[in-house]
TORKOL-4160 file (C-alpha; in steps of 0.2 Angstrom, whole numbers, padded with zeros to 4 digits, m for minus):
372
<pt num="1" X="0277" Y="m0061" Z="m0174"/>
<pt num="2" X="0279" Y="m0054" Z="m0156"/>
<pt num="3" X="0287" Y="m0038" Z="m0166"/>
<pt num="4" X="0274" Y="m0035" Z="m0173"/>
<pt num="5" X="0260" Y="m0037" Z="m0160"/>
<pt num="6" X="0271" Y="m0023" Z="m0151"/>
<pt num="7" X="0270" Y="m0010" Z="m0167"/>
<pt num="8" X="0253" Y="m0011" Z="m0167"/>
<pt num="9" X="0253" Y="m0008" Z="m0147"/>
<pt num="10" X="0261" Y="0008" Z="m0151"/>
<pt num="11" X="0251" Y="0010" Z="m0166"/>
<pt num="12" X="0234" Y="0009" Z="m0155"/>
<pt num="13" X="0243" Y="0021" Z="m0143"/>
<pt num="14" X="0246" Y="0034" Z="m0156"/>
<pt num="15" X="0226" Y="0037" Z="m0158"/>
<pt num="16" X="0227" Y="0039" Z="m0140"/>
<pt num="17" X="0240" Y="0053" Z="m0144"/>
<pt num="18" X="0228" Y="0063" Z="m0156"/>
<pt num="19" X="0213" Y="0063" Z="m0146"/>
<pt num="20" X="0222" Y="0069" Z="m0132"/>
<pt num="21" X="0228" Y="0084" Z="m0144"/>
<pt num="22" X="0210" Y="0084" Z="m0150"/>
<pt num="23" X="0204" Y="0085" Z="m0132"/>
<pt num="24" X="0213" Y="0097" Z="m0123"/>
<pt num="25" X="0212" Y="0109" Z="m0140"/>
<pt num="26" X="0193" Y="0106" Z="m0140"/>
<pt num="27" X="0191" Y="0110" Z="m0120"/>
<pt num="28" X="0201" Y="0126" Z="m0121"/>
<pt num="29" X="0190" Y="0132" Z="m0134"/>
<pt num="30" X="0174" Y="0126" Z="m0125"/>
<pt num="31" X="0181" Y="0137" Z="m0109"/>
<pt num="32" X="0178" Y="0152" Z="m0115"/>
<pt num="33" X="0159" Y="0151" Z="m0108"/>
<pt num="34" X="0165" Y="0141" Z="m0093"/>
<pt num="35" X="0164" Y="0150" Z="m0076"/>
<pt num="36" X="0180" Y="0152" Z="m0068"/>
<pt num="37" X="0178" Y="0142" Z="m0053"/>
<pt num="38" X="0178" Y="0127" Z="m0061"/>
<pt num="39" X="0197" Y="0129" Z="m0063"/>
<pt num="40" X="0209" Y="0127" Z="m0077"/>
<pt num="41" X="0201" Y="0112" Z="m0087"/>
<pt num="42" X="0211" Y="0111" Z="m0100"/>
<pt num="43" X="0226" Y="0107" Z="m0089"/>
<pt num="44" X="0214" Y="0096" Z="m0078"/>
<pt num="45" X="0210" Y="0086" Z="m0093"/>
<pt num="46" X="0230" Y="0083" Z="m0097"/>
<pt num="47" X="0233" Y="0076" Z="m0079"/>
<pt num="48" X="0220" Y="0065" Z="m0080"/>
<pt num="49" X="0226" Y="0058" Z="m0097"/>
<pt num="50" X="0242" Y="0055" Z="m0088"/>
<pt num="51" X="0233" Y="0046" Z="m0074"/>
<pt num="52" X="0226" Y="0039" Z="m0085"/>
<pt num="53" X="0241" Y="0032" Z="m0096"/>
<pt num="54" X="0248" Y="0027" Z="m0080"/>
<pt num="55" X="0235" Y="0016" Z="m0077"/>
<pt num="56" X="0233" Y="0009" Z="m0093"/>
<pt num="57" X="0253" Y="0004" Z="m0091"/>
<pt num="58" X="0249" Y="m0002" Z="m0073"/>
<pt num="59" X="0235" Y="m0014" Z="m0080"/>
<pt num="60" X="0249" Y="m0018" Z="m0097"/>
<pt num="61" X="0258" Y="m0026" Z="m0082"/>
<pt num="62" X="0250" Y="m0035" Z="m0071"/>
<pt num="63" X="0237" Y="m0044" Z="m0083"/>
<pt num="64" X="0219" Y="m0042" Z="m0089"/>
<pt num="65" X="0217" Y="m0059" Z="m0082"/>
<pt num="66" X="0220" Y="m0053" Z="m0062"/>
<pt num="67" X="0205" Y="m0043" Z="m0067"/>
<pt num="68" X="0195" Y="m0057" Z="m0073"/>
<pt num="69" X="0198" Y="m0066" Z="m0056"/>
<pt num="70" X="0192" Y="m0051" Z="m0046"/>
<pt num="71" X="0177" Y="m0046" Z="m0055"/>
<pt num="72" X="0165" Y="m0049" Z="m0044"/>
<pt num="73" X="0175" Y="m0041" Z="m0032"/>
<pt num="74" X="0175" Y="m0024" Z="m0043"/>
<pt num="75" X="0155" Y="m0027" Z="m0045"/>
<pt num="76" X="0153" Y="m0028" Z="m0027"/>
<pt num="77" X="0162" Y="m0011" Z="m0025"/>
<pt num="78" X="0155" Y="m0005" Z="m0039"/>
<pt num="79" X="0137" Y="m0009" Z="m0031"/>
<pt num="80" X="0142" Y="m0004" Z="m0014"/>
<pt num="81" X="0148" Y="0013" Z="m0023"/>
<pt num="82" X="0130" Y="0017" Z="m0031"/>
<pt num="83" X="0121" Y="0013" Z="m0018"/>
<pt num="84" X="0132" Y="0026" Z="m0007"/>
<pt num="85" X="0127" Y="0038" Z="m0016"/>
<pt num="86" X="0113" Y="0043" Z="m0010"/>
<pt num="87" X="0118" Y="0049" Z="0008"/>
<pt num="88" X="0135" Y="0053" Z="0002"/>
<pt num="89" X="0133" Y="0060" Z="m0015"/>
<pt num="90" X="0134" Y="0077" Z="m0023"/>
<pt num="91" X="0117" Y="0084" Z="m0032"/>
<pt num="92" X="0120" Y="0093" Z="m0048"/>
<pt num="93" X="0105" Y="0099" Z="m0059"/>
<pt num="94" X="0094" Y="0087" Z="m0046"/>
<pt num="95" X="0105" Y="0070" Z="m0050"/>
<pt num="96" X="0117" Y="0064" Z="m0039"/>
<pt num="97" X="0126" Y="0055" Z="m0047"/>
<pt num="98" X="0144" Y="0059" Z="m0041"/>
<pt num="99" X="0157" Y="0060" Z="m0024"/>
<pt num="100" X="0165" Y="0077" Z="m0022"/>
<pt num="101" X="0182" Y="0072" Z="m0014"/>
<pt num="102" X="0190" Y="0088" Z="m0007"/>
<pt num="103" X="0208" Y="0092" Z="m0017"/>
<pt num="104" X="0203" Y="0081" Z="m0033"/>
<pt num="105" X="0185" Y="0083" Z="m0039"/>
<pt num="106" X="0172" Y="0073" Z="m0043"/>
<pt num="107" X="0172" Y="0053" Z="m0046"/>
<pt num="108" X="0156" Y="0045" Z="m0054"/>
<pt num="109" X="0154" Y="0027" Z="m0049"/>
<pt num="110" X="0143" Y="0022" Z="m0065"/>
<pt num="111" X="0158" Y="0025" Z="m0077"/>
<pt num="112" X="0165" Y="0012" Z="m0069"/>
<pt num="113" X="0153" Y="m0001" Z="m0064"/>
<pt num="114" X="0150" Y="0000" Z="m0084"/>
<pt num="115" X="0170" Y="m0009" Z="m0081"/>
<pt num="116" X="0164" Y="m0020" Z="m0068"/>
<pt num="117" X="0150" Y="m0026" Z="m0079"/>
<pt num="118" X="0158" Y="m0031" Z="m0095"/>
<pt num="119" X="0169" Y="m0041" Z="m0084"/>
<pt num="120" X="0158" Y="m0051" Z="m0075"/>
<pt num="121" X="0145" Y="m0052" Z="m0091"/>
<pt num="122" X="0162" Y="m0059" Z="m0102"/>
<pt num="123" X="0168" Y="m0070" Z="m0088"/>
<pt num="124" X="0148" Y="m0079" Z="m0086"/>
<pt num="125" X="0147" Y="m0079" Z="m0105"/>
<pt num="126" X="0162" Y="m0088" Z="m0106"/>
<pt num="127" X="0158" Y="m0100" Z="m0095"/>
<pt num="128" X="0141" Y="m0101" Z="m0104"/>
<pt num="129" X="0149" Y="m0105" Z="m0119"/>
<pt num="130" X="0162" Y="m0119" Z="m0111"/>
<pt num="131" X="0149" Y="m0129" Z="m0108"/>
<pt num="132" X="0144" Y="m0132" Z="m0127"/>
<pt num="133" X="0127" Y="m0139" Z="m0127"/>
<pt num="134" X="0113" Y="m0132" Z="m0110"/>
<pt num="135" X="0097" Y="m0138" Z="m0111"/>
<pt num="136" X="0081" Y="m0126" Z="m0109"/>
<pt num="137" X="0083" Y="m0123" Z="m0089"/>
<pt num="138" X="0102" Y="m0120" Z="m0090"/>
<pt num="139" X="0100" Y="m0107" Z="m0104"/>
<pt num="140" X="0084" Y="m0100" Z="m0094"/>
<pt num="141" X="0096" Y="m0099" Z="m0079"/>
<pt num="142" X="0107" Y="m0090" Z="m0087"/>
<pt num="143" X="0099" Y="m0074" Z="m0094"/>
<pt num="144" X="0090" Y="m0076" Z="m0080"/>
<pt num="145" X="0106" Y="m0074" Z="m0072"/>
<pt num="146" X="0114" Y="m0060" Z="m0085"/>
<pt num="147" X="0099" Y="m0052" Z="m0080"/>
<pt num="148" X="0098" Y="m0050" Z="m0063"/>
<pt num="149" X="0117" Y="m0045" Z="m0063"/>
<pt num="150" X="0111" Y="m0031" Z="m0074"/>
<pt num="151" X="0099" Y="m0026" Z="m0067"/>
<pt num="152" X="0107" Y="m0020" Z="m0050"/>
<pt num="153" X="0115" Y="m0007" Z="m0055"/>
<pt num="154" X="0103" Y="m0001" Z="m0069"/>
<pt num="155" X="0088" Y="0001" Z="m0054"/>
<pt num="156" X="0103" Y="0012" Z="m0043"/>
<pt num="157" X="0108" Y="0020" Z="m0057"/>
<pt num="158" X="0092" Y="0024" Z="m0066"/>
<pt num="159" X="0086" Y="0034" Z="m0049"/>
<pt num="160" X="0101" Y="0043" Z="m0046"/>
<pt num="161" X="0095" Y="0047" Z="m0060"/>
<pt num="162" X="0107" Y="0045" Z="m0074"/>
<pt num="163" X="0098" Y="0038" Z="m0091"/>
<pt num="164" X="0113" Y="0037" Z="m0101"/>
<pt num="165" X="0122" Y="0025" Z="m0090"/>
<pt num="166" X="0108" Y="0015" Z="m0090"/>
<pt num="167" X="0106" Y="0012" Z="m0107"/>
<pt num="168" X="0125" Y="0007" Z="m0108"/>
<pt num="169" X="0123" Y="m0007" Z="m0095"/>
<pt num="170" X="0108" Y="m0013" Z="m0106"/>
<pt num="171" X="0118" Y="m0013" Z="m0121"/>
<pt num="172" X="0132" Y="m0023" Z="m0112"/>
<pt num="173" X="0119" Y="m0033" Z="m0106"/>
<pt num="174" X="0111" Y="m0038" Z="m0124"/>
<pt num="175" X="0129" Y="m0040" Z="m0133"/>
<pt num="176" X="0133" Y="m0052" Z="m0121"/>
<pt num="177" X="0115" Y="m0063" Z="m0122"/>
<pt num="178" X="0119" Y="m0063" Z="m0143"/>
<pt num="179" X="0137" Y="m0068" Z="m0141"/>
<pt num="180" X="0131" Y="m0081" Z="m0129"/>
<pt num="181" X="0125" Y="m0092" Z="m0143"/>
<pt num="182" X="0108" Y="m0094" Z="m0135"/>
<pt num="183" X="0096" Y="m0100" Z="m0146"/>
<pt num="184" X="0085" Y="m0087" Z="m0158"/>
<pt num="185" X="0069" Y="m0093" Z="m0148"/>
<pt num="186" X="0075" Y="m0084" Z="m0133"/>
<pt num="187" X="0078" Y="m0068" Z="m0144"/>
<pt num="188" X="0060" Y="m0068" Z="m0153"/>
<pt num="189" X="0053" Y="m0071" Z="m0135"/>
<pt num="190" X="0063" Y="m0056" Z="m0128"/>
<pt num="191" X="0059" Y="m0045" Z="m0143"/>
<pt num="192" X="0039" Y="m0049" Z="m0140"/>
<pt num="193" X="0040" Y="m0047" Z="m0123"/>
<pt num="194" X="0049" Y="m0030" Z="m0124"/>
<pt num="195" X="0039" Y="m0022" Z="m0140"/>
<pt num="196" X="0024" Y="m0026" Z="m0126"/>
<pt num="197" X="0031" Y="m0016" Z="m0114"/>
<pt num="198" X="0038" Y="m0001" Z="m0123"/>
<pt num="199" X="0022" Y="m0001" Z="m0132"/>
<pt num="200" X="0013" Y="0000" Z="m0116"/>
<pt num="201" X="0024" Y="0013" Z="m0107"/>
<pt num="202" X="0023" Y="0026" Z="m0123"/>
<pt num="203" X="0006" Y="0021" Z="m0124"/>
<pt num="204" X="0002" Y="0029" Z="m0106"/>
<pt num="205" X="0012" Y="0044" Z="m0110"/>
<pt num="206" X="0008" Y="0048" Z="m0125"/>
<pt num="207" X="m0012" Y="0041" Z="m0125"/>
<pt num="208" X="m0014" Y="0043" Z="m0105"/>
<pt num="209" X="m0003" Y="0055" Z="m0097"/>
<pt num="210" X="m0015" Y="0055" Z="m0082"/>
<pt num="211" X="m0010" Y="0038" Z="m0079"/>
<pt num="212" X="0006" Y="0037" Z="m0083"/>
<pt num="213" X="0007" Y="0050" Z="m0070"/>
<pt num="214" X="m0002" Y="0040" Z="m0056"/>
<pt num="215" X="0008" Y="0025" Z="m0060"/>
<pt num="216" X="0025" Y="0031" Z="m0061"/>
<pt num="217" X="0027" Y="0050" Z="m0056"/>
<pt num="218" X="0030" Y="0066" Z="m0061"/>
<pt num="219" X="0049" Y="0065" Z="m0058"/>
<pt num="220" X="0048" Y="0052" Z="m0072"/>
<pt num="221" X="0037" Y="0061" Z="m0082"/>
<pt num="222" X="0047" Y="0076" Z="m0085"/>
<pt num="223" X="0060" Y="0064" Z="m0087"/>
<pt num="224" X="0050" Y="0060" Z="m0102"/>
<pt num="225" X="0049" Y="0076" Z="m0110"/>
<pt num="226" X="0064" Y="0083" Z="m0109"/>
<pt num="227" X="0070" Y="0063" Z="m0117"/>
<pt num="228" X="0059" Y="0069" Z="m0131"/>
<pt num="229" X="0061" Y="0086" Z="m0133"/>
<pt num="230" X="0074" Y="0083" Z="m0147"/>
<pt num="231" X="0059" Y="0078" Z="m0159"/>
<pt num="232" X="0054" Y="0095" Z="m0160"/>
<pt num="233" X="0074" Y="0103" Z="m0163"/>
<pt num="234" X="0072" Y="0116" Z="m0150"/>
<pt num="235" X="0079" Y="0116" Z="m0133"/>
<pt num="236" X="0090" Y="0130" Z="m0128"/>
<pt num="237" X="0106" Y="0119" Z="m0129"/>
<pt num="238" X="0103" Y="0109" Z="m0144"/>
<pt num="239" X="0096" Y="0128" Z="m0155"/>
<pt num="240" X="0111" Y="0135" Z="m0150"/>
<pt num="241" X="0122" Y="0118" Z="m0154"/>
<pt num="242" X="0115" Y="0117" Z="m0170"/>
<pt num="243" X="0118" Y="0136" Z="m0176"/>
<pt num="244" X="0135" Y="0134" Z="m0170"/>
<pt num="245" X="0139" Y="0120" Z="m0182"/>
<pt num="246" X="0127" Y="0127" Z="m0196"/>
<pt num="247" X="0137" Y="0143" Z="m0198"/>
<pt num="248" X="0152" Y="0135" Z="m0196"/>
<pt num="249" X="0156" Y="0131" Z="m0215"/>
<pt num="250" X="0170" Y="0121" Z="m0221"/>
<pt num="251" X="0185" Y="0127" Z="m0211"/>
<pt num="252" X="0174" Y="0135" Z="m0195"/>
<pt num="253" X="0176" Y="0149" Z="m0185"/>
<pt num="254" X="0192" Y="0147" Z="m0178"/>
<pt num="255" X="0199" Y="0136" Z="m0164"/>
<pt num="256" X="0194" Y="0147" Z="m0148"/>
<pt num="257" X="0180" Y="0156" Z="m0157"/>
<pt num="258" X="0166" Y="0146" Z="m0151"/>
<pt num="259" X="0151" Y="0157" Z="m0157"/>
<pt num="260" X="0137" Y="0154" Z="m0146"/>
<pt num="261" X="0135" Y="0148" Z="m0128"/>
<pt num="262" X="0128" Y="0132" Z="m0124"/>
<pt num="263" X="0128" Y="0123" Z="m0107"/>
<pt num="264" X="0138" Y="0107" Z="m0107"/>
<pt num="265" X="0149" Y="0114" Z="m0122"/>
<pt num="266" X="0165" Y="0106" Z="m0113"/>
<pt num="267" X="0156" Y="0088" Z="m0109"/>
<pt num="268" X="0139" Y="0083" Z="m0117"/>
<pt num="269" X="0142" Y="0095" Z="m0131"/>
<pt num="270" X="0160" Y="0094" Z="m0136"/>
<pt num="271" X="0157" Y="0090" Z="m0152"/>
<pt num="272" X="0148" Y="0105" Z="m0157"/>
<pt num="273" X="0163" Y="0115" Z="m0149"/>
<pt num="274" X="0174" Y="0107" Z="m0161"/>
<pt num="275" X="0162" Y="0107" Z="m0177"/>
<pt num="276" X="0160" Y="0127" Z="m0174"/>
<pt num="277" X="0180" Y="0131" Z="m0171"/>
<pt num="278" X="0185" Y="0120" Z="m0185"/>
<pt num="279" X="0172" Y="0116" Z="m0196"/>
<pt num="280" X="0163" Y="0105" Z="m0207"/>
<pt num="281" X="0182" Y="0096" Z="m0217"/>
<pt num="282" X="0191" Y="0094" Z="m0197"/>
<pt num="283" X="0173" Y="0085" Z="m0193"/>
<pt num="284" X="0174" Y="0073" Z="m0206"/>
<pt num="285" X="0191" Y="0070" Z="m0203"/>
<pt num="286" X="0189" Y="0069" Z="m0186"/>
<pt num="287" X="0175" Y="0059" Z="m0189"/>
<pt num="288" X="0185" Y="0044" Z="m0200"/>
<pt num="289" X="0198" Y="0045" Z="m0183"/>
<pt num="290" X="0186" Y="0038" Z="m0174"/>
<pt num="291" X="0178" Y="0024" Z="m0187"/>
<pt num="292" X="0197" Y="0021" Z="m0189"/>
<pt num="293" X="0201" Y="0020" Z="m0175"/>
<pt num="294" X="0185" Y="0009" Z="m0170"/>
<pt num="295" X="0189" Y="m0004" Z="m0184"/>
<pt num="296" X="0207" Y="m0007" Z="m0178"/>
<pt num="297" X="0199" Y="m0012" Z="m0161"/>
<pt num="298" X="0185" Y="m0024" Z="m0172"/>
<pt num="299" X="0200" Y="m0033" Z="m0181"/>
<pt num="300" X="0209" Y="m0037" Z="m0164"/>
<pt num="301" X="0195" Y="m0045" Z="m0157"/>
<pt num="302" X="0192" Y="m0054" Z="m0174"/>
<pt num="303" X="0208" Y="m0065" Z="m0168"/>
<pt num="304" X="0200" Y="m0077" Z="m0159"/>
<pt num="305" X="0183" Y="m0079" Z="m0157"/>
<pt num="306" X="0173" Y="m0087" Z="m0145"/>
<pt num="307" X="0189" Y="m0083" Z="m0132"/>
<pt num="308" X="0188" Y="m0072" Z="m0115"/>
<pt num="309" X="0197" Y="m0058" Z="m0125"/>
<pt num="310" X="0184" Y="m0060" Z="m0137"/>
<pt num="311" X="0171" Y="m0054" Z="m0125"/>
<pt num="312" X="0181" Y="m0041" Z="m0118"/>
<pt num="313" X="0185" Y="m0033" Z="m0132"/>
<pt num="314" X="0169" Y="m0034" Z="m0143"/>
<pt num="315" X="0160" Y="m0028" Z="m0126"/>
<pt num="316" X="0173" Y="m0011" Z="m0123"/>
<pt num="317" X="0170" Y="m0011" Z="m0144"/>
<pt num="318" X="0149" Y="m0011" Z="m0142"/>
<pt num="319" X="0153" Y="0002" Z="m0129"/>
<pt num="320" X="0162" Y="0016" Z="m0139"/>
<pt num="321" X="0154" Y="0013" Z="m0155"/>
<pt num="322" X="0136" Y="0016" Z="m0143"/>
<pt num="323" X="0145" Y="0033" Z="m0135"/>
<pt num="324" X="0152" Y="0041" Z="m0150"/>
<pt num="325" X="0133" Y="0039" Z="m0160"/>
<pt num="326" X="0124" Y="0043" Z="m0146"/>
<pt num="327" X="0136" Y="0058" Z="m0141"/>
<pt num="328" X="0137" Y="0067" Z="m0160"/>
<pt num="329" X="0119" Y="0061" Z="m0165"/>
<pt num="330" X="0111" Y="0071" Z="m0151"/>
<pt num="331" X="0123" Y="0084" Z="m0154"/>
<pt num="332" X="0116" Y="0087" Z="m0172"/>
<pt num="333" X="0096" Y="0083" Z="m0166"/>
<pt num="334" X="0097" Y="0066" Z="m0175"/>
<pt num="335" X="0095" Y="0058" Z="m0155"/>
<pt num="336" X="0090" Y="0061" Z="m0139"/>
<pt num="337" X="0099" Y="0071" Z="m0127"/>
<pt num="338" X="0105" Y="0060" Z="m0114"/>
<pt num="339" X="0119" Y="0067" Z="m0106"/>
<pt num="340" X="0134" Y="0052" Z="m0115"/>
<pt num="341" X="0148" Y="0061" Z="m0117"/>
<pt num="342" X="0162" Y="0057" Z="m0131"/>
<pt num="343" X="0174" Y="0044" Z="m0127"/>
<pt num="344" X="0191" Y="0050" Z="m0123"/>
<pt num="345" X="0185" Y="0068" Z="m0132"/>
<pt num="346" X="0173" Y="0076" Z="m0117"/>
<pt num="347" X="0182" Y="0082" Z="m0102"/>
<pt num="348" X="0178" Y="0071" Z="m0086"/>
<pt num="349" X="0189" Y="0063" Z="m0076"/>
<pt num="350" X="0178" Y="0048" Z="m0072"/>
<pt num="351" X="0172" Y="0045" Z="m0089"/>
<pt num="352" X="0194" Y="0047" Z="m0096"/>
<pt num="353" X="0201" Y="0034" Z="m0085"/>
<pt num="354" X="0188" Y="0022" Z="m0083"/>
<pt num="355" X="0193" Y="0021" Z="m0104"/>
<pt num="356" X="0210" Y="0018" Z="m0101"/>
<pt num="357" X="0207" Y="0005" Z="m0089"/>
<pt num="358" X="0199" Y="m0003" Z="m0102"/>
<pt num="359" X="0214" Y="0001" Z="m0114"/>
<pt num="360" X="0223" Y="m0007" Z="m0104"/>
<pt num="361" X="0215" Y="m0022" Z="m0103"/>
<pt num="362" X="0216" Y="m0022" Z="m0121"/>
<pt num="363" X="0234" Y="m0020" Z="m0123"/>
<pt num="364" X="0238" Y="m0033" Z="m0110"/>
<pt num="365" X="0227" Y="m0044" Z="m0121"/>
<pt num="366" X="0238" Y="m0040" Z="m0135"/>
<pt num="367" X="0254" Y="m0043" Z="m0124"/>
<pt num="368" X="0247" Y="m0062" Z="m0122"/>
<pt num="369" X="0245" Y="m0064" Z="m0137"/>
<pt num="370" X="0261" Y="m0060" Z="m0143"/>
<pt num="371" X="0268" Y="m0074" Z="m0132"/>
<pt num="372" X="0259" Y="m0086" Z="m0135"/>
């Protein structure tokens, strides 16, 4: 039994393998429209992946459940770390959502307060769930709870501001409240309450843009439109990403002949990159990687149910799966564009390792279990 738990360690390392190929390949192509003083990224992106295999072996070692201990530990940083960013923080296109450290680049706290969270959200959930039966209050307490924890860091990050962030900490949030096992009253409620709500927010900017104005801003307004401007497939990023793919065929341009510029080609965009150098067959096949890939995760959290590890994994599962829609949706004009890059694809350094320290949290799950 333990033999086998460590052959599929290594067979969960070997996707890690390919999409670093994938990655670096990828990025190299996407440079060619990259100004030069943004360094070598393909070799940046290979050190961070052995950072970040590093990391994930550091993690292996010492135990996901040292983690679980500190959680609220690494949400207090994680807090402390978003709310430093405002006097500290680097502005890029008018959001400021990084630290520029001179010698090693950028970090972006909300990559990993997204770890923070699923900690703390699995570690109260279980809890939760230890208890069997709570009556109306103690359920009641509980979101109430989930929420407020959530909310935090969705408020900081929302005015950094940083959209897509936001909506991961929300969907961390509601995968944790339906794992819970709270009872389908509270879900109907919610869904009311929230149909309300987003009724009456697109109602003001779609019926009453005047208002909407006074009530929560211009800043938030234009938010709004460019949110929306995907309806209407134009936008200089998204024309140029989807003629890049289009003309791409079913073996591409070539790997480094990305035809068309598009901002964000080695981060937001990626996939387009990769589409248009390697065409419509590599897509699919790189496509069935990642449901593959996705599904082996699935069945390891299948194991046991209702367990820690459950939570974790299902969580850092919900997470992906979220990333890698949202990422290639938006990229073909099916989403919004949002700024979520593709999981362990998109160069980033923040975005890279915060992954592997969830990798390795999965593996040192695995590594329990084969004692056991």
């Amino acid at each position: 039994m333990i033999h086998q738990n460590k052959k599929m360690d290594y067979f969960l390392l070997s996707f890690l393998g390919l999409f670093l190929i994938i990655s670096v390949l990828t990025i190299y192509s996407a440079s060619t429209y990259l100004p030069s003083y943004l360094g070598n990224l393909p070799l940046k992106q290979i050190l961070f992946y052995l950072l970040g295999f590093v990391i994930m072996g550091l993690i292996y070692k010492i135990g996901y459940r040292k983690f679980i201990d500190f959680a609220y530990l690494f949400y207090g940083i994680g807090v402390l770390s978003l709310i430093l960013l405002f006097p500290f923080g680097t502005s890029v296109n008018g959001s400021i959502c990084w630290f520029t450290v001179p010698g090693i680049g950028s970090i972006q706290p909300s990559e990993f307060m997204k770890i923070a969270l699923i900690l703390v959200l699995s570690k109260e959930t279980m809890a939760f769930r230890e208890k069997k039966k709570n009556t109306f209050s103690e359920e009641l307490c509980f979101i109430l709870k989930m929420m407020l924890i959530t909310l935090v860091p969705s408020v900081l990050t929302f005015l950094e501001p940083d959209t897509g962030a936001v909506l991961l900490y929300l969907i961390i949030l509601v995968t944790m409240l339906f794992l819970s096992g709270l009872r389908m009253r509270w879900f109907v409620v919610g869904g009311i309450l929230l149909g309300l709500v987003t009724g009456s927010f697109f109602y003001l900017y779609f019926g009453e843009r005047e208002m909407f104005i006074q009530l929560f801003g211009t800043k938030l307004f234009y938010r709004m439109d460019r949110l929306l401007d995907w309806r209407k497939g134009d936008g200089y990023q998204l024309e140029n990403a989807l003629a890049a793919i289009g003309s791409a065929g079913l073996l591409g341009h070539g790997f480094n002949h990305t035809p068309l510029y598009f901002p964000e080609s080695g981060t937001d965009f990626i996939f387009a990159v990769f589409a248009s150098n390697f065409g419509y067959i590599a897509s699919v096949v790189f496509i069935l990687l990642l449901f593959a890939f996705d599904f082996y995760l699935f069945r390891l959290s299948l194991k046991k149910k209702d367990t820690l590890p459950f939570y974790l994994v299902i969580a850092f599962l919900i997470v992906l799966v979220y990333q890698q829609i949202q990422n290639i949706g938006m990229t073909l004009g099916m989403l919004p564009i949002t700024g979520i890059t593709l999981p362990f694809i998109s160069y980033g350094g923040s975005s890279l390792l915060s992954y592997f320290i969830l990798m390795g949290i999965i593996l040192s799950i695995q590594k329990e279990r084969a004692s056991i």
